[in-house]
C-alpha positions as CSV (number, residue, x, y, z in Angstrom):
1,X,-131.6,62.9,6.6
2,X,-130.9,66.5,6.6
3,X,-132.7,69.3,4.7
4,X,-131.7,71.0,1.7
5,X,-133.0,74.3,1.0
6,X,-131.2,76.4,-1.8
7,X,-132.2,80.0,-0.5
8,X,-134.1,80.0,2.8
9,X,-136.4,83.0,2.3
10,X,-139.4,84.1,2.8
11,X,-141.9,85.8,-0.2
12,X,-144.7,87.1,-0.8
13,X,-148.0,85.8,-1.7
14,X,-150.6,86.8,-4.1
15,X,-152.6,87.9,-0.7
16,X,-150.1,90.3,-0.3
17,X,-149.5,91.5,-3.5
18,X,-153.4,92.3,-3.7
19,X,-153.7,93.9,-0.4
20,X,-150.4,96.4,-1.7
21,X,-151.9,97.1,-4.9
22,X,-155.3,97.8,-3.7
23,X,-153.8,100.1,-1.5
24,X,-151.6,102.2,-3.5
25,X,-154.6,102.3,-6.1
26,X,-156.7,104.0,-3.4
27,X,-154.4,106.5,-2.5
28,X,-153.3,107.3,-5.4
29,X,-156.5,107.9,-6.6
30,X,-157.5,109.6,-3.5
31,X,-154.9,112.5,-3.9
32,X,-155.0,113.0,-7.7
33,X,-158.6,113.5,-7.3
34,X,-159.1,114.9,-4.2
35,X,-161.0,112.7,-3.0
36,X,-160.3,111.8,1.4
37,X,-162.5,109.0,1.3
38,X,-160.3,107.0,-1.1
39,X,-157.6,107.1,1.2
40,X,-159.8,106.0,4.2
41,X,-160.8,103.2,2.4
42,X,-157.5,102.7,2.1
43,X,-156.6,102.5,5.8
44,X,-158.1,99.2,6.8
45,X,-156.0,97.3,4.4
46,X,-152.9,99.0,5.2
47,X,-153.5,99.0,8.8
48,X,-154.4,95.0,8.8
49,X,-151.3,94.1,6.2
50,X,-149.2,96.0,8.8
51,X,-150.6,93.7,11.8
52,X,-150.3,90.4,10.4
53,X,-146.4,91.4,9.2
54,X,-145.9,92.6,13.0
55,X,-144.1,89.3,13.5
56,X,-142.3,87.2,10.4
57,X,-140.6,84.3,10.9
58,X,-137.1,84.3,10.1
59,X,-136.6,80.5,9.8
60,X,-137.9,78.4,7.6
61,X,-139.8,75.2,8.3
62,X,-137.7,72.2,8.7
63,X,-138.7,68.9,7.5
64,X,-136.8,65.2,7.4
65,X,-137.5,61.9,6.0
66,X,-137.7,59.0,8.9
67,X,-137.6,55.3,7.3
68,X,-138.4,52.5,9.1
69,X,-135.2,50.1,10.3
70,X,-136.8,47.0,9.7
71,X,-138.2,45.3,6.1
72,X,-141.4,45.2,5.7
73,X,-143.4,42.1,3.8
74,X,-145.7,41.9,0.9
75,X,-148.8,43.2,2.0
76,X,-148.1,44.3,5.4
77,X,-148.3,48.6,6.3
78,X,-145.6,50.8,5.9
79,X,-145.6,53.8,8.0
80,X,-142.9,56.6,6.9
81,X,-143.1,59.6,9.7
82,X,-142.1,62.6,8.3
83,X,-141.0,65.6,11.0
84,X,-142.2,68.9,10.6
85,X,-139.9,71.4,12.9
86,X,-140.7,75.6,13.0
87,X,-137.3,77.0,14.8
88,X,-138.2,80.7,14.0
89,X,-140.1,82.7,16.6
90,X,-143.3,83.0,15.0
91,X,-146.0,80.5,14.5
92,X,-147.0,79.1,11.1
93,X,-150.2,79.6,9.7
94,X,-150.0,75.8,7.9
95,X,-147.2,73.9,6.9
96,X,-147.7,71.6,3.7
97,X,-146.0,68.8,2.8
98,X,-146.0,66.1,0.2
99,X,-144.4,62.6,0.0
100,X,-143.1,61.2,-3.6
101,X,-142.6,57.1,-3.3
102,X,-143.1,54.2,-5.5
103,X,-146.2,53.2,-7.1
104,X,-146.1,49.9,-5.3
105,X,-146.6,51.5,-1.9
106,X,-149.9,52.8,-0.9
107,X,-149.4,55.4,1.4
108,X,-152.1,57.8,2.3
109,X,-152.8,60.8,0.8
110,X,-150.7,59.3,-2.1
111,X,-148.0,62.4,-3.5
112,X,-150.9,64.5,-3.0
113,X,-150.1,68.0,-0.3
114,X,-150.9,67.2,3.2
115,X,-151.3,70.3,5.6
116,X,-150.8,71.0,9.5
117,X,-150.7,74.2,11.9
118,X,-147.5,74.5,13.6
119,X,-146.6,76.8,16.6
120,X,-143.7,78.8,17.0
121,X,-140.3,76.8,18.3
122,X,-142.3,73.3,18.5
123,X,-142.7,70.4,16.2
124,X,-144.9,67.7,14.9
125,X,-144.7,64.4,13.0
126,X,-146.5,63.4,10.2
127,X,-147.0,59.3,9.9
128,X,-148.1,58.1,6.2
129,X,-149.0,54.7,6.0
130,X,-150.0,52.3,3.6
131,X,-149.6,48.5,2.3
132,X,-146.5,47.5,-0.1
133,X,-147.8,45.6,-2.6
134,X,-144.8,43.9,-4.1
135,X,-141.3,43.0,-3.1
136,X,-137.9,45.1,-4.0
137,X,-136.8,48.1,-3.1
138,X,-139.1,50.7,-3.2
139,X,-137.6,54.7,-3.6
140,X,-139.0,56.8,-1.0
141,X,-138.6,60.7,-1.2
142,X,-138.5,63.3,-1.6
143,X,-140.2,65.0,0.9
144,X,-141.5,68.5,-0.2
145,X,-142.6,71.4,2.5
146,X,-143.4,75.0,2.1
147,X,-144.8,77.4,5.4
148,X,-147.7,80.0,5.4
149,X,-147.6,82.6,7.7
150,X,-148.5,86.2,8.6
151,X,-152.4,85.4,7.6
152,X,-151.5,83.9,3.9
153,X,-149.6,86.8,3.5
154,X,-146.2,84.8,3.3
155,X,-144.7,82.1,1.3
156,X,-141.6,80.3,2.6
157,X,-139.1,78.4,-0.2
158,X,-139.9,74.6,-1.0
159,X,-137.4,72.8,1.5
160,X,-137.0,69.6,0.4
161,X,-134.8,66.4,1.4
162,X,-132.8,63.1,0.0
163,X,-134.7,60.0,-0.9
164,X,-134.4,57.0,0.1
165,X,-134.9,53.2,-0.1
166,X,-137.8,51.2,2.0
167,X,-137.1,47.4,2.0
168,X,-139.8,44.9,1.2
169,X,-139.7,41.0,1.8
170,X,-141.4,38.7,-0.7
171,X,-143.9,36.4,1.0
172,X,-142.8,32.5,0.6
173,X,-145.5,30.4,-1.1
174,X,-146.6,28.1,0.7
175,X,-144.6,24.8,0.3
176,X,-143.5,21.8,2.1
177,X,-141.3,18.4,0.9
178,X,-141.6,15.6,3.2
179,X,-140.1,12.8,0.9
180,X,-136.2,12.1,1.6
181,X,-133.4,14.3,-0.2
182,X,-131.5,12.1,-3.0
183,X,-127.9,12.9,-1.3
184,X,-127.3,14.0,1.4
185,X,-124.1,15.7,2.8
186,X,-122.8,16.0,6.7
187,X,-122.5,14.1,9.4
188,X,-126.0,15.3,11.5
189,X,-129.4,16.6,9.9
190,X,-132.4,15.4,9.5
191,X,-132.5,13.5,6.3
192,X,-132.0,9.8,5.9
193,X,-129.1,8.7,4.3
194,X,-127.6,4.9,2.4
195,X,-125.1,4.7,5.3
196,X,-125.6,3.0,8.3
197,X,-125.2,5.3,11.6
198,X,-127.2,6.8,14.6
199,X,-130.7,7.7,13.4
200,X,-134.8,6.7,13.7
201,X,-134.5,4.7,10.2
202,X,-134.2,1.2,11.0
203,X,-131.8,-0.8,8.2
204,X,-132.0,-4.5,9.8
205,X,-131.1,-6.5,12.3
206,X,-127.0,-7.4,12.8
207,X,-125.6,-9.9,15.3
208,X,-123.6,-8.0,18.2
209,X,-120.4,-7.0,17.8
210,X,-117.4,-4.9,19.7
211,X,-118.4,-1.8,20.0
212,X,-122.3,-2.0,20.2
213,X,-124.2,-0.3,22.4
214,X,-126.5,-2.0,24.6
215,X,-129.9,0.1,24.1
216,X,-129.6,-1.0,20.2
217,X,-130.1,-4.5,21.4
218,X,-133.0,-6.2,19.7
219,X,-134.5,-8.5,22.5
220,X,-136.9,-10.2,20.1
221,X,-134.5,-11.5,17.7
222,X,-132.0,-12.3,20.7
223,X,-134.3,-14.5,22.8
224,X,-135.9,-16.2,19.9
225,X,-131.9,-17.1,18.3
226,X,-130.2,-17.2,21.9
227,X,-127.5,-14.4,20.7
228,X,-127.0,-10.8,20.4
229,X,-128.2,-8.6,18.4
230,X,-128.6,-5.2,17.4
231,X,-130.7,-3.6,15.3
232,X,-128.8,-1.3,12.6
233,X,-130.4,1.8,11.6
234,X,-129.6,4.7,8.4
235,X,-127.6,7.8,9.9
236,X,-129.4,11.2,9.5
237,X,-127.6,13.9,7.5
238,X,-128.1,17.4,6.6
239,X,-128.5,18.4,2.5
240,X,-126.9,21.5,0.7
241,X,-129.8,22.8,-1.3
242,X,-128.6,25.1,-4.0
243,X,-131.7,27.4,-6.0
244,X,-130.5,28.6,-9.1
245,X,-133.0,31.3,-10.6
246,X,-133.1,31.5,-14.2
247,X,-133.9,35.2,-15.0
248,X,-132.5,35.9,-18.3
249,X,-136.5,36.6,-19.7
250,X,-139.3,38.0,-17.5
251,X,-142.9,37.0,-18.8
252,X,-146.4,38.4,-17.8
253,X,-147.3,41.6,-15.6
254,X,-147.1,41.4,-12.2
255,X,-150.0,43.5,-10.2
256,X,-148.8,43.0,-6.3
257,X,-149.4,40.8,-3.7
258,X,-153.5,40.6,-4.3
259,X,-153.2,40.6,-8.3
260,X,-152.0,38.2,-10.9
261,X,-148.2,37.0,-10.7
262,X,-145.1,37.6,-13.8
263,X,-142.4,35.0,-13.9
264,X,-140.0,36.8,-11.5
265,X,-142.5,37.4,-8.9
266,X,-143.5,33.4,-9.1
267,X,-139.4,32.8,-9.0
268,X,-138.6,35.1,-6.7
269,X,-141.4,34.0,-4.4
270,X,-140.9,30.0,-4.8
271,X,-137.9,30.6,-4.4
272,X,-138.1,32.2,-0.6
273,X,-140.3,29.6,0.2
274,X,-137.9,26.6,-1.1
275,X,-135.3,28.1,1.0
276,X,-137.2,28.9,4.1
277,X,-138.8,24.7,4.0
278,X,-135.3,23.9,3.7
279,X,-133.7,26.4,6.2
280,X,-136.0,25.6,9.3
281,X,-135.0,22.1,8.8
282,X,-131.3,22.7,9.8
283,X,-130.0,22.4,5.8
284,X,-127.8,24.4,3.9
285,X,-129.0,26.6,1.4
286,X,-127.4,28.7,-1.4
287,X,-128.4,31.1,-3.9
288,X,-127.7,31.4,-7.5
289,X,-128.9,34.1,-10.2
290,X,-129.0,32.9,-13.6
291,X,-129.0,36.0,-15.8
292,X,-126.6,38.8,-17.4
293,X,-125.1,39.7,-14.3
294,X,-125.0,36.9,-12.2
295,X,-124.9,36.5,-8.7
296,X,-124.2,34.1,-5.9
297,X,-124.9,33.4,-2.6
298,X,-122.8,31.1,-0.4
299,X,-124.6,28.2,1.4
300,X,-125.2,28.4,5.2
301,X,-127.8,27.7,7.5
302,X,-129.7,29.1,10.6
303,X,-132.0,32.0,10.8
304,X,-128.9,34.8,9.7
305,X,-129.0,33.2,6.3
306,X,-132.5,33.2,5.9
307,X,-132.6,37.1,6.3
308,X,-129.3,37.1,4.1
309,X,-131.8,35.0,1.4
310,X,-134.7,37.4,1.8
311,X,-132.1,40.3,1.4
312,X,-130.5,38.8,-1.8
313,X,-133.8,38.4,-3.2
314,X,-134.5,41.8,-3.1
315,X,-132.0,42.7,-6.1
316,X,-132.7,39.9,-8.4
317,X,-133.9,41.7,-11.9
318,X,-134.3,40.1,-15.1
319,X,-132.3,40.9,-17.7
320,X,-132.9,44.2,-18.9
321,X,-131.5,44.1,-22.7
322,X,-131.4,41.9,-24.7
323,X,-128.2,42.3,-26.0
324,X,-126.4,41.1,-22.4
325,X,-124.8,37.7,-22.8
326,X,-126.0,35.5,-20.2
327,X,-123.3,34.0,-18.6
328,X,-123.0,31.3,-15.8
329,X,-120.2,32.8,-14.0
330,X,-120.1,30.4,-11.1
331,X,-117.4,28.5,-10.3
332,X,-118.2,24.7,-10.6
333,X,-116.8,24.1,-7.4
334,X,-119.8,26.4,-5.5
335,X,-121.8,24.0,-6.0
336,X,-121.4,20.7,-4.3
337,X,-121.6,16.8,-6.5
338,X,-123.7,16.3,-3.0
339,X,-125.9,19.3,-3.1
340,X,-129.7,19.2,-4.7
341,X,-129.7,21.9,-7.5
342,X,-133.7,23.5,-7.8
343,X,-133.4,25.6,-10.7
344,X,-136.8,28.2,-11.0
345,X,-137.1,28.5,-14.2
346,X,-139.8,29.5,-17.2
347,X,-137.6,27.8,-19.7
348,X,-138.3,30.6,-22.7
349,X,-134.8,30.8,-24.0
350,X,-132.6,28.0,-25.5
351,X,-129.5,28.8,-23.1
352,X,-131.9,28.4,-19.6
353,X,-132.5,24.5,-21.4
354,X,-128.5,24.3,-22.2
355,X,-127.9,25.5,-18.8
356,X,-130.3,22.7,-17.0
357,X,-128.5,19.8,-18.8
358,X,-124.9,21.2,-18.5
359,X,-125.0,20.9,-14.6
360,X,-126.8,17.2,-14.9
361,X,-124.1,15.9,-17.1
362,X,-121.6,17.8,-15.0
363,X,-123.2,15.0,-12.2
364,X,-125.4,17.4,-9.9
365,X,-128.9,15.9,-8.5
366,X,-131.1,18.6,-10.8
367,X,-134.5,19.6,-10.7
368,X,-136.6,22.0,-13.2
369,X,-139.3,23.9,-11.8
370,X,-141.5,25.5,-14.4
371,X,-142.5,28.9,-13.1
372,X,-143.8,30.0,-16.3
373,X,-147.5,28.8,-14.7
374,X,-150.5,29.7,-16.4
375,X,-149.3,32.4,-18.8
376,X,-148.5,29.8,-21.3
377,X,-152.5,29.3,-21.4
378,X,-153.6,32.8,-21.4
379,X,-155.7,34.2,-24.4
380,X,-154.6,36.2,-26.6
381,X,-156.0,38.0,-29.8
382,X,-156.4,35.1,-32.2
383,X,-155.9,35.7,-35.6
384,X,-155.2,33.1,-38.2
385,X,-151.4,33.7,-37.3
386,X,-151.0,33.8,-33.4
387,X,-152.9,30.4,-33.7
388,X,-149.8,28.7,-35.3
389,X,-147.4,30.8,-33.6
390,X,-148.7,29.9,-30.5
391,X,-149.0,26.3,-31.1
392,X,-145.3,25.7,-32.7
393,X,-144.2,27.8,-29.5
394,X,-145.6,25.4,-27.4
395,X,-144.8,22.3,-29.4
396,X,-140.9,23.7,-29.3
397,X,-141.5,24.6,-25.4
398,X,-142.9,20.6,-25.3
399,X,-140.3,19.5,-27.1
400,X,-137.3,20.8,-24.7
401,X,-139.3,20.0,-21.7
402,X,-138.8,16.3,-23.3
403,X,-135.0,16.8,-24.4
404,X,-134.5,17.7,-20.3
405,X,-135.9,14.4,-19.2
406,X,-134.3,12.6,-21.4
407,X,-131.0,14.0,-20.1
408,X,-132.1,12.8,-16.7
409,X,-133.8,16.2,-15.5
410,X,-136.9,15.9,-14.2
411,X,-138.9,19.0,-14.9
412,X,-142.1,19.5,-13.0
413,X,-144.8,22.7,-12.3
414,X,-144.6,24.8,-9.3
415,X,-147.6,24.0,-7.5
416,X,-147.2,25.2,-4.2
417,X,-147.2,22.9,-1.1
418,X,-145.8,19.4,-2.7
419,X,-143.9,20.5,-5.4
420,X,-141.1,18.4,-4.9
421,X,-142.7,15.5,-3.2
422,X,-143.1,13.2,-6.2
423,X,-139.7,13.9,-8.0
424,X,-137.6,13.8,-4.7
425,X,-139.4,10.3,-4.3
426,X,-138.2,9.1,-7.3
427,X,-135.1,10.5,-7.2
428,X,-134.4,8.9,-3.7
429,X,-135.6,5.5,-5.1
430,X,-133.4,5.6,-7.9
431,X,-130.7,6.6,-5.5
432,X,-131.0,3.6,-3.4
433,X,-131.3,1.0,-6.2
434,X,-128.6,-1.5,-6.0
435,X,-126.0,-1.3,-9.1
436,X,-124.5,-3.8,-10.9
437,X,-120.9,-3.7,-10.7
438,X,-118.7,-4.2,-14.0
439,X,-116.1,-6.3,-13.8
């Protein structure tokens, strides 16, 4: 980042300025009235203004804004290094400097002037640090610095460069799902599947046939019926697990990584932490912003697309006015009939409900987490109208939480670890239930 200086110049300071009017004051005096010693007063100050102008730097100090490669994560230190440079030939007396950055990044000394001798042709770096306290992206800069030299007696002009951006990570909740997936989608993973295959879930015992290998053989069965056979197992596959965040309304006010939690902090976080269970287990996972400018993220796996999560995450906002039409805008095809659709969401407008049961009818495996959380318990002033404005909210919220599951939508709390664990049970058992066929 290179400087920007509009006039590089150096002025005078208010040291100065007193040093020349004190002087011209005693000499003037000194010859209107005749009076010598006026004028020997006089001397020192002219004699020592003269010394500490002997040698004036002609440059002015150069400063530039170093930002660190890497993201950072909630909580964690930031350090921004800010290089101070004096190309002129004479030393600086102090050179200040002062950092503007977001109010969610502590960094010491805050905005407030930070100050440091520098020699003549060398330079010196400055490292502020401090802990980010919430995810996005934070604006850093810009960075202010002005010289002293010549004994206060000059000013050098505010040079002063870009900003910039400083990445910050959201930290995953913590959460883990250990019951089965309802569908599941390739040929290798780690989920059990309905079809029979190469896996560790055993599906019964089958008399030999072409084709078998021998290590399947079940010895037991085999001696006790004097024939082959083999016992069959359930093939393990890989999911496609797409999270749809539903942002169109944010709720609550988020205070960092140590404070209390708004709905797009809860989302956005859950939501990292869904992806990263899901990710480490070999599965696919996609991303989906549900809001007035939506966004989407294709499925892959690996550890490239869990940076490429933790990087889309960064940008989701909720919608800003209230006038934008939320819109879907995602092609049906994006999201897989096999893939399980976890859709974040505080349900606090009518279209996030419409939404929810569209894709369940449309025949995707659907789950509602509520990330509203506690807010829909927290107290407010209670007069003898926010009572029953409160309570028909929540008997309306109630009432669409009900129309969901009716719709075959299961719609549970985010919790943490185990969020999943009871509805992807369910799900999986009503998955594997025999059907009847119509004839």
């Amino acid at each position: 980042m290179t400087d920007r200086v509009d006039e590089p110049a150096w002025g005078a300071t208010r040291a100065l300025g007193r040093a020349t009017t004190l002087v011209t004051i005693l000499v003037l005096f000194g010859v209107v009235l005749g009076r010598p010693d006026l004028v020997l007063m006089a001397v020192p100050f002219a004699l020592g203004a003269a010394w500490a102008l002997r040698r004036r730097p002609d440059e002015v100090p150069g400063v530039e804004l170093v930002l660190p490669g890497e993201p950072a994560a909630e909580g964690a230190t930031v350090q921004i290094p800010l290089r101070l440079s004096n190309t002129s030939s004479a030393a600086y007396d102090v050179v200040v400097t002062r950092l503007s950055h977001s109010p969610w990044l502590r960094i010491q000394h805050g905005d407030r002037p930070y100050g440091i001798g520098l020699p003549a042709g060398e330079a010196a770096e400055v490292v502020l640090a401090g802990p980010a306290l919430r995810w996005g992206v934070h604006g850093v800069g810009p960075a202010e610095a002005y010289a002293v030299a010549c004994d206060g007696l000059l000013l050098s002009t505010l040079v002063e460069t870009g900003g910039a951006d400083v990445r910050v990570h959201p930290v995953p909740e913590p959460f883990r799902a250990q019951e089965t997936m309802p569908r599941s989608a390739m040929l290798v993973g780690v989920h059990r599947s309905r079809r029979t295959g190469e896996g560790g879930e055993l599906a019964g015992v089958r008399p030999y046939g072409p084709g078998d290998r021998l290590r399947r053989v079940d010895w037991r069965v085999t001696l006790r019926t004097r024939e082959l056979h083999v016992a069959q197992t359930l093939s393990d596959r890989d999911a496609a697990v797409v999270v749809l965040l539903d942002v169109l309304h944010e709720a609550g006010r988020s205070q960092g990584i140590h404070g209390s939690a708004s709905v797009l902090d809860r989302t956005v976080r859950s939501a990292a932490a869904i992806a990263e269970h899901y990710l480490r287990q070999g599965d696919r996972v996609a991303l989906v912003e549900y809001s007035g400018s939506p966004r989407y993220l294709r499925a892959a796996s690996g550890r490239r697309q869990l940076q490429a999560v933790l990087e889309w995450l960064l940008h989701v906002r909720a919608r800003v006015r209230a006038s934008e039409t939320p819109a879907f805008g995602i092609d049906p095809h994006l999201i897989p009939s096999s893939a399980l659709v976890v859709v974040l969401t505080p349900l606090l407008a009518p279209q996030s409900a419409e939404m929810v049961a569209t894709l369940s009818r449309a025949g995707r495996v659907v789950v509602a987490v509520d990330t509203l959380g506690n807010l829909a318990d927290l107290s407010v002033d209670e007069t003898q109208w926010t009572v029953l404005a409160r309570r028909l909210w929540q008997l309306d919220r109630a009432n669409t939480i009900g129309q969901l599951r009716e719709a075959g939508v299961p719609v549970t709390p985010w919790v943490g670890p185990g969020s999943l664990d009871e509805v992807l049970r369910d799900m999986a058992r009503l998955a594997s239930a025999p059907r009847l066929a119509v004839r």
